[in-house]
N, C-alpha and C positions, 0 to 999 in steps of 0.2 A: 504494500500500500504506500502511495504515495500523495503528496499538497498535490492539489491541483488550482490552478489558478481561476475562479469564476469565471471572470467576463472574458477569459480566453477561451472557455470552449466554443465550438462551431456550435452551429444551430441544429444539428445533426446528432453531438455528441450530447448538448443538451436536453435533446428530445430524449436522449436512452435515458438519461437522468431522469427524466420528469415521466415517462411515459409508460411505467408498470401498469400489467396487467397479472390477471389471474391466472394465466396458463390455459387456457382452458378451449380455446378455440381449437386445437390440432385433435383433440379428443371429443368432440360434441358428437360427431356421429354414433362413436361405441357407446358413447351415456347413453343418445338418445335408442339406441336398441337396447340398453339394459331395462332402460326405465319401460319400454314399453312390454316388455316381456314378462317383467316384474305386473302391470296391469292387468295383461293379458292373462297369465299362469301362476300369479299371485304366490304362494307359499312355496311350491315345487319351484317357482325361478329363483327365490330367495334360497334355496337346499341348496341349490347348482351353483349361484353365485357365491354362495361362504364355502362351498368345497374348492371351487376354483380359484378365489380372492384371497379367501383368508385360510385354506388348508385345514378346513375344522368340516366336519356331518355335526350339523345339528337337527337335533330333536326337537327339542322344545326351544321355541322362540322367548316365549315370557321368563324371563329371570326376576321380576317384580320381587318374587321372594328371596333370593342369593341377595339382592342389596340391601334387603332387613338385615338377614343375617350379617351381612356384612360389616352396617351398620353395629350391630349390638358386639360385633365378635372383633374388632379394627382395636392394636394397640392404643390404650388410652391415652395416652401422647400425640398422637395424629388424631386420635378424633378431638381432642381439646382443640387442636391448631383448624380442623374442619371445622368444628363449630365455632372460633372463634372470627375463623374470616368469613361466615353465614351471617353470624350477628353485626359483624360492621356492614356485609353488600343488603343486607335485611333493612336493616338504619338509614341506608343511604336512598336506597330503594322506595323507604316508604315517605320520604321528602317529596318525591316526586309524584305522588299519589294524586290524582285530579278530581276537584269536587266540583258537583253540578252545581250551578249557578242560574236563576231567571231573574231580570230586571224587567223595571218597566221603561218601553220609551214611548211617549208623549200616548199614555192610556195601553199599549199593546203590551203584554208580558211575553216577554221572550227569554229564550234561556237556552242551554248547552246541558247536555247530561253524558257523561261517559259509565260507557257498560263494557266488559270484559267480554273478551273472544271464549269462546265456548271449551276447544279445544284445540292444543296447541304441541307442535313436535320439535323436540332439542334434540340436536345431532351432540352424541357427548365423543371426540377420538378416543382410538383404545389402539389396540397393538404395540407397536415400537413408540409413539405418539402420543399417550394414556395422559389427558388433564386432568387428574378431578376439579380444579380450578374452573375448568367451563361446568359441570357438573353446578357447581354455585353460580357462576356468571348467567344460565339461563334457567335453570328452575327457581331460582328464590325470584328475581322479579317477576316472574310469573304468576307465582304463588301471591306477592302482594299486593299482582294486579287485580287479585282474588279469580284469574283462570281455574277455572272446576276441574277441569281434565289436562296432566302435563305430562305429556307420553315421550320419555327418552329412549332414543336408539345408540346403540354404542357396539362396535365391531364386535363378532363373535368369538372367543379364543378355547382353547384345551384348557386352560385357565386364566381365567380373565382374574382384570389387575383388581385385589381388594379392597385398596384404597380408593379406586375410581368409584367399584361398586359400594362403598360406604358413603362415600360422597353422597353420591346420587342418590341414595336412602336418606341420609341426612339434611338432603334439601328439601326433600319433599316432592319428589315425584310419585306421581300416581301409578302410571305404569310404566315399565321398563321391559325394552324387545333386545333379544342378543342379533342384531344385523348390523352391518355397517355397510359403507360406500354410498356408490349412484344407489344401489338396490335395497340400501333404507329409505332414503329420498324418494325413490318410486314408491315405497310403502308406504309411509307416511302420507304422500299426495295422492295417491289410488286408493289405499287399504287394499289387505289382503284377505283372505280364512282367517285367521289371528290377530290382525294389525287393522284396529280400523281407520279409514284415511283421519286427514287433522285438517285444520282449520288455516291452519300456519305455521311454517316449519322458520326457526330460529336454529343458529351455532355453526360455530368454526366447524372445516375439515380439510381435506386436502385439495384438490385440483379437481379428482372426482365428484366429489361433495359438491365444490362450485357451480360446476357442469351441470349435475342432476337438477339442483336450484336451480339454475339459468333455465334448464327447458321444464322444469315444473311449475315454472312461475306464468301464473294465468287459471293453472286450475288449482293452484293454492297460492297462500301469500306468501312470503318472504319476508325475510329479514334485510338482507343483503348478499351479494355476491362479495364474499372476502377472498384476495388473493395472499398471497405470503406477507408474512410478517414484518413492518418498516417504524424504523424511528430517525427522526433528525433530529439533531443537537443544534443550536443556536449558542454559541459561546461568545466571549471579549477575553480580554486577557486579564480578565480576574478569575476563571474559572481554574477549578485547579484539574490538570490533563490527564490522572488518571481517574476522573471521576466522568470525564467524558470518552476517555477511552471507554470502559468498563460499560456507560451504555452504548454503546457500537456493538462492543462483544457479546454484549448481555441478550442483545436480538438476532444477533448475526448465528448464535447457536439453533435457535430454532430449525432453520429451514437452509437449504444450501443457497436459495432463490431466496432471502429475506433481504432486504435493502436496507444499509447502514452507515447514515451520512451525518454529516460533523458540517459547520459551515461559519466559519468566523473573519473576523478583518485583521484579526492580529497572526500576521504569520507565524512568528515562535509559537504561539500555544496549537497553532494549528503543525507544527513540525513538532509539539513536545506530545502532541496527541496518538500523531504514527508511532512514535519511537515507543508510546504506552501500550499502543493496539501492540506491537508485534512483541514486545513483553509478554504481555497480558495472557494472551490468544493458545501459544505452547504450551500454557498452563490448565488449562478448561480441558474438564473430559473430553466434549467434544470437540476438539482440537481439528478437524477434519472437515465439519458441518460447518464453524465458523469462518475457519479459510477459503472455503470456498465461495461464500456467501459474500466477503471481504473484498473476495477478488471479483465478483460483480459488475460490470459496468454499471450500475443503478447504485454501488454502495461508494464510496470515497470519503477524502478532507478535502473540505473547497476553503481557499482565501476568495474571501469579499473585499471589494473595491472598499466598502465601508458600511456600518451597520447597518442602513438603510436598504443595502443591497442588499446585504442576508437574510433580513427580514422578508424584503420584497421575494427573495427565492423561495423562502419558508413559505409565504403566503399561495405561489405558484405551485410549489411541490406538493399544497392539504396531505399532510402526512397522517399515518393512522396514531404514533406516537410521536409527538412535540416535547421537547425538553430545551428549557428554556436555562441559560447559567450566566447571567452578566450580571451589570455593575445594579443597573436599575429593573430588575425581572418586568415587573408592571408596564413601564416605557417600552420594553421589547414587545412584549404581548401584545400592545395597545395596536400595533402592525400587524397584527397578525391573525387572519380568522381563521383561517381553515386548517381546523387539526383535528381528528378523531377526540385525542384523550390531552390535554395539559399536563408536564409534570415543572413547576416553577420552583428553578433554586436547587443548592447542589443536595440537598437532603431530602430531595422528590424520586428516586430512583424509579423506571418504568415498571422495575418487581414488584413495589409496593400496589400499585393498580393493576399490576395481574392477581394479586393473591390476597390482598389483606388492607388495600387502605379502605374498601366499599365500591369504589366507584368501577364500572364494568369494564371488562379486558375483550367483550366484542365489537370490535370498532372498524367502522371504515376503511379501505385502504384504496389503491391506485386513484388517489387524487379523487375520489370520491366524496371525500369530505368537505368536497366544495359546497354538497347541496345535500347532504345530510350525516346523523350524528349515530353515537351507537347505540347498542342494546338497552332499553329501557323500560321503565312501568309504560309509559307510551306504548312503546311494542306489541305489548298486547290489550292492549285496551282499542275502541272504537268509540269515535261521536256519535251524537246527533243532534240535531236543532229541535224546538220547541216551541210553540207558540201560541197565544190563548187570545182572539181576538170579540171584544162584543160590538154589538151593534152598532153605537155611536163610534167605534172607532173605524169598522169596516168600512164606514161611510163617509168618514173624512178620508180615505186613500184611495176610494174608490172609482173617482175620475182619472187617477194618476194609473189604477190597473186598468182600467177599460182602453185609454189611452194608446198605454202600449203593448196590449194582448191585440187591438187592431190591427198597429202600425206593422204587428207581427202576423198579421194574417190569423191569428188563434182567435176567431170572434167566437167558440163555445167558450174560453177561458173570462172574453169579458163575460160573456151570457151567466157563467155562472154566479158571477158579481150584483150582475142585475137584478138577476131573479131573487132574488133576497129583500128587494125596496120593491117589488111591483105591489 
């Protein structure tokens, strides 16, 4: 890894920078025959897909009960540390919580109510991949959005992980299915024999995962299409380098394709930053995942002409993770809207909001977060409008509908109007 100069790269170079995507296009064909074979052959494609995918015959799909168990059976030390980051993403969660509201304007009562989605599917990873971290990130806002039914699907294995499976007991899911890939996402959005469809599927997964979302979206909702894993840093040279190293590395293990960018005006700290990454990096288990992730065209150190710039880049890149470390954090921010998640100042690490500060690790990514935010009580919840109008009020607006239900050609909509004063 090497500084690279901002406003030297091409327009070309810069594009590779800015323009992640999910992976997901080379592979839409095979999603879209799993997913429809999964519709069509329901149970029996989901057999064929975990023998072939995941090297497991399963029997029984519902594991609902192994994550009781799991739950009540999980070293008590790890379930203190699971319950403890339920109750902060719980707290944070229910801040967000939305009350109806009806006012009056000028006699009409009008007003907003939100109601919860009925039923709803969390993709939880498992295999080599195992979060139980998303396990909380989508069942407990769920649960606060008071969704009645939260049906997680998590890869199938010869023994699946039991911290995953206590998680997920621990949050509060209702049902739990042993499938994973496209051919949970086909289940979830179809239903199967066992699997009955859902309302809207939420949660990270891989490329597959993406995919399956991409073409199921239409006959169920969505969360979001998330691609690999991405954080920029925003630094000055008050930041100390290996605290910005360590978030480069800290995302760059993830995924080989996770993007992991640094961007400041002060070159030293931007050269004290490489010399920390390539410290840093031969140390981490995954020493392998993160190098190559490092060596990314989408990951680097950039020098900025000057903070303005870098801000201005940050604002262009809507990264899914932002970390902000200069002199005046607030003044930086104040440039900057489009970021999945904020972490302000050097004792904000990106870890703490995947695991335990509360606020949710399902966010945004490929510049996404231009035009929306992450995982939320929102999420699953739905509006609707309200309104109670009497007589003397229907009849003060009632020239103004007549009006333009004409001008629109709808004269039964004025008619309806009328016929109320004949």
């Amino acid at each position: 890894m090497e500084t690279q100069s901002l406003s030297a790269l091409t327009p070309s170079e810069r594009a590779v920078v800015l323009d992640r995507d999910a992976g997901i296009d080379e592979i839409r064909d095979d999603v879209r025959a799993i997913v429809e074979e999964v519709r069509t052959d329901g149970d029996d494609a989901l057999r064929e897909f975990s023998r072939k995918f995941d090297g497991v015959d399963v029997d029984e799909f519902d594991i609902t009960n192994a994550t009781e168990r799991a739950a009540s059976n999980v070293d008590p030390e790890i379930r203190e540390a699971i319950e403890a980051a339920a109750e902060r993403i719980r707290a944070f969660h229910e801040r967000q919580v939305r009350t109806d509201w009806t006012d009056s304007f000028d006699g009409s009562i009008l007003g907003r109510q939100f109601r919860p989605i009925r039923r709803v599917g969390a993709y939880v990873p498992g295999g080599s991949a195992a979060y139980p971290s998303t396990a909380l990130m989508t069942v407990v806002p769920a649960k606060v959005a008071g969704v009645e039914e939260v049906v997680v699907v998590t890869p199938p294995a010869d023994e699946l992980n039991p911290v995953t499976l206590a998680a997920i007991g621990l949050a509060g899911a209702d049902e739990v299915y042993g499938v994973g890939g496209a051919q949970a996402i086909g289940a979830l959005a179809h239903g199967t024999g066992t699997i009955p469809a859902v309302e809207k599927i939420v949660g990270p997964g891989n490329r597959w995962v993406a995919a399956a979302k991409a073409e199921v979206r239409g006959d169920v909702a969505i969360d979001m299409i998330a691609g690999p894993t991405e954080v920029l840093v925003v630094a000055d040279g008050t930041a100390t380098p290996r605290y910005v190293a360590a978030e480069l590395v800290g995302q760059a293990e993830h995924d080989p394709h996770s993007s992991a960018v640094a961007v400041t005006p002060d070159e030293t700290l931007a050269q004290d930053v490489v010399a920390e990454v390539e410290r840093q990096a031969p140390e981490r288990d995954r020493t392998d995942v993160i190098e190559e992730a490092l060596a990314n065209e989408s990951s680097g150190v950039f020098v900025a002409d000057s903070m303005a710039d870098a801000t201005a880049f940050a604002e262009e890149y809507a990264v899914e993770h932002l970390v902000v470390m200069t002199a005046d954090d607030d003044e930086t921010l104040d440039h900057i809207d489009s970021a999945g998640s904020v972490f302000v100042g050097e004792y904000s690490p990106v870890a703490a909001g995947d695991y335990a500060s509360g606020t949710n690790h399902v966010l945004p990514t490929s510049q996404s977060a231009r035009t929306t935010g992450g995982l939320s009580v929102d999420s699953f919840v739905r509006s609707r409008t309200v309104q109670r109008l009497d007589g003397d009020v229907l009849d003060s607006i009632s020239d103004t509908i007549v009006t333009l239900a004409e001008l629109e050609g709808l004269e039964a909509h004025a008619e309806s109007v009328r016929t109320r004063f004949e």
